[in-house]
N, C-alpha and C positions, 0 to 999 in steps of 0.2 A: 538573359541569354536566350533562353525560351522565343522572348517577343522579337528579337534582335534576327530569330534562324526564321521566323515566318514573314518578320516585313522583308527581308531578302526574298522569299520564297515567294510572295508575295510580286515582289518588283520585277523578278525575273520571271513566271508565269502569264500574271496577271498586270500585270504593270501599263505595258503596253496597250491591248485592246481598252483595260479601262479606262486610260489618257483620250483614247477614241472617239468610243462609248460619251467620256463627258464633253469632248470637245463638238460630238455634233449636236448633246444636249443643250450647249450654247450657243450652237447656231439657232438651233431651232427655238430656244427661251429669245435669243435675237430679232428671229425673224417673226415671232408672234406679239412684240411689244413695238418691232416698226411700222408692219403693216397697218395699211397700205402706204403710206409713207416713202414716195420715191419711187414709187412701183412702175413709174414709166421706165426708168434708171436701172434698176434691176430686170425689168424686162428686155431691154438691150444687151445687158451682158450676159442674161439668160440664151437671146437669138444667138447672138455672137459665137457661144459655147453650142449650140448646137448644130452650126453650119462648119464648125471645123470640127466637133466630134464626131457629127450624124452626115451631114451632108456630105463635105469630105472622105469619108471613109467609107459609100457606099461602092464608089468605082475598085478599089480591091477589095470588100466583100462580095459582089457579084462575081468577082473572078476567083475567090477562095471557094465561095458559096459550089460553083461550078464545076474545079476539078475534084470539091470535097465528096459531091453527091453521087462524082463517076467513081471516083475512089472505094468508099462504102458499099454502093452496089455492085463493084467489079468481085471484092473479097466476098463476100456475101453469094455470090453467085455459084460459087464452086458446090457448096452444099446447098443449097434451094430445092432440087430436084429431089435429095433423098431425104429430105426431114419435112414435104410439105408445099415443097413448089408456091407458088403465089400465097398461101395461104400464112405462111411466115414472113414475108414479104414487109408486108403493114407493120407486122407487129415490131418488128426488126430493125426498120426506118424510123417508129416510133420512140423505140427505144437509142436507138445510135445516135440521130440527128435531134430529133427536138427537143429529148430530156437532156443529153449530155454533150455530146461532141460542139454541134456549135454554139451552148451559151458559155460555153468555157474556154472556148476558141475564140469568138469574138472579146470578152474578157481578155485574157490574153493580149490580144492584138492592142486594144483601149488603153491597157496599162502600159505597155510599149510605146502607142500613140502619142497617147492623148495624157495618159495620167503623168509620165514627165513633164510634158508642158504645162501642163496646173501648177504643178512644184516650181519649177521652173521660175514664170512669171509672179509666183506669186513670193517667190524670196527673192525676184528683182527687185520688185516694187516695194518688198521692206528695208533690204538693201539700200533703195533708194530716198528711202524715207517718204513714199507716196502712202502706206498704211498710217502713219504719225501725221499726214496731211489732210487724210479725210475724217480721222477722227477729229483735228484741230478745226476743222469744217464741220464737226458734228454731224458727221455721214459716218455709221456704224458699218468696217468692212465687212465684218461677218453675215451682215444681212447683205450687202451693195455687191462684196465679193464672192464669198465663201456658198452661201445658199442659193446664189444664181447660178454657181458651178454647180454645184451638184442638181439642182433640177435641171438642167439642159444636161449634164452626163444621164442621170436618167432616163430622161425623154429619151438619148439619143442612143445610149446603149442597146435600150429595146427594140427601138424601131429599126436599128442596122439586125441588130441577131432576126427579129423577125424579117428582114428582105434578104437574109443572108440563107438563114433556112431555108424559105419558098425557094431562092434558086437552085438549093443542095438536093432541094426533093423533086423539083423539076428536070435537072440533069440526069437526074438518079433515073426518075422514069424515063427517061430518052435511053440511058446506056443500058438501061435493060429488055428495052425493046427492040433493041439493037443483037444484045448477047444472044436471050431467048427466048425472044419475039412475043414477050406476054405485051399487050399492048395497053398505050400509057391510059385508058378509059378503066381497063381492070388495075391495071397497079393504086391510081386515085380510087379507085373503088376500096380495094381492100386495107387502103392508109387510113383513109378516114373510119372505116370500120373499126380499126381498132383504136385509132386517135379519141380520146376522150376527155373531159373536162378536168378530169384529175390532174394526165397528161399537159395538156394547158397549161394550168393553174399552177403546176412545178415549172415550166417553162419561164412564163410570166413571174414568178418567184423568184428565180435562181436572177435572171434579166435583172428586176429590182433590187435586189441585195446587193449585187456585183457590182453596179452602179452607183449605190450609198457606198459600199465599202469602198473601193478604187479612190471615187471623189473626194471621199472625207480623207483617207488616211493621205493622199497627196497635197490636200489642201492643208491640212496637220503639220507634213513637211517641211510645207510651202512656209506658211506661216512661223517654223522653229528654227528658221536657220540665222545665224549671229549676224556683223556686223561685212564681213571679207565675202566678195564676190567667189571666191576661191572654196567656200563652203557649199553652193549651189549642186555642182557635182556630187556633192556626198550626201547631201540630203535628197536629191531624185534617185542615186541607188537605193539608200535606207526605203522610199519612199517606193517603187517597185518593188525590191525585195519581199516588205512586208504586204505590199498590193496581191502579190503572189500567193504568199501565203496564206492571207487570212479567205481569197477567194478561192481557194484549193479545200480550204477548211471546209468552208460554210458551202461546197459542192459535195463534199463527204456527208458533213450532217442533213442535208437534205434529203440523200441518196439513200441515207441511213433510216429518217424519220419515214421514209419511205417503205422500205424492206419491212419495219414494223408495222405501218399501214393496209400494208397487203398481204 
């Protein structure tokens, strides 16, 4: 009875992340017993995933990037003058734009994106019996599919949040030189003042996780879905839903291990 109320407990808690957890541990036991093996192969579906994650999706983050940073500094503006004028300024931008708002905004947008189509394609193609074909070919999908997604989600997640930011903080100095005519040579002065390694290093964090998480739980999906084309739908919601989730999570505990740190 005992055992019977914890592996429930168990399945409904923990079930899920640890089905995750193990399945990207087999990609990566995967991709450490092919390498290099095929890597010209893999390096193709690696570009591939980053010109429709990254390259694609930099024309609306510049325009997200954009009204996000007039956004920010318009609200922000109304108290600036009584709590410190430019001098909050930095610290404010620091804290809004680079630790939180857009690495969980671009996230966001990526699972909507980009993380459907992972799922998507990749319960075509078993679907289709093209996974039962390259392993009959002794081509391992998990290294050829699955770990090429995800380091080009990677790559590509970062480097959109990081040109997504610069233009958010760029705009931002314009509309505020606009508002209250502090000018954008002191607004970069007092961002970077308070921008620091720490700052960063959470940045670059949250970017990397989000990017394993997304990738892996859609490729999870991807790769669970039955024999009927007619299941494909229900595994990209499942596959979002929990994209959602477990990225909303692991922005909490960052924020959290955070709060502790300082």
């Amino acid at each position: 009875m005992i055992k019977v109320f914890f592996e429930n407990l168990f399945n409904r808690y923990l079930g899920k992340p640890y089905n995750y957890i193990s399945f990207l541990v087999v990609v990566i036991d995967s991709t450490i017993n092919n390498f290099p093996k095929g890597i010209k192969a893999v390096e193709r579906v690696t570009l591939k995933q980053i010109y429709f994650t990254g390259i694609e999706a930099v024309k609306i983050t510049l325009q997200i990037g954009f009204f996000m940073g007039i956004v920010v500094i318009t609200q922000i503006t109304s108290f600036i003058k009584g709590l410190g004028g430019i001098n909050l300024v930095g610290k404010i931008i620091t804290i809004a734009i680079v630790r939180e708002i857009f690495p969980l905004l671009i996230a966001v947008i990526m699972i909507a994106r980009s993380g459907t189509a992972i799922t998507s394609e990749l319960a075509l193609m078993k679907i289709n019996n093209e996974i039962k074909t390259l392993r009959i070919l002794n081509i391992d999908p998990l290294y050829y599919l699955i770990f090429a997604r995800i380091l080009g989600f990677v790559i590509s997640i970062t480097v959109v949040t990081v040109i997504g930011t610069a233009t958010a903080i760029l705009s931002g100095s314009l509309t505020i030189y606009l508002i209250q005519k502090i000018s954008v040579s002191d607004f970069f002065e007092y961002f970077f003042i308070n921008l620091n390694i720490f700052d960063v290093t959470l940045f670059l964090l949250k970017c990397f996780f989000f990017g394993i998480v997304i990738s892996t739980i859609c490729s999870f999906y991807g790769l669970s879905v039955g024999k009927s084309p007619t299941e494909i739908p229900q595994v990209s919601t499942k596959a979002v839903m929990s994209s959602f989730f477990y990225v909303f999570l692991i922005n909490v505990i960052l924020d959290f291990m955070v709060l502790i740190w300082q």
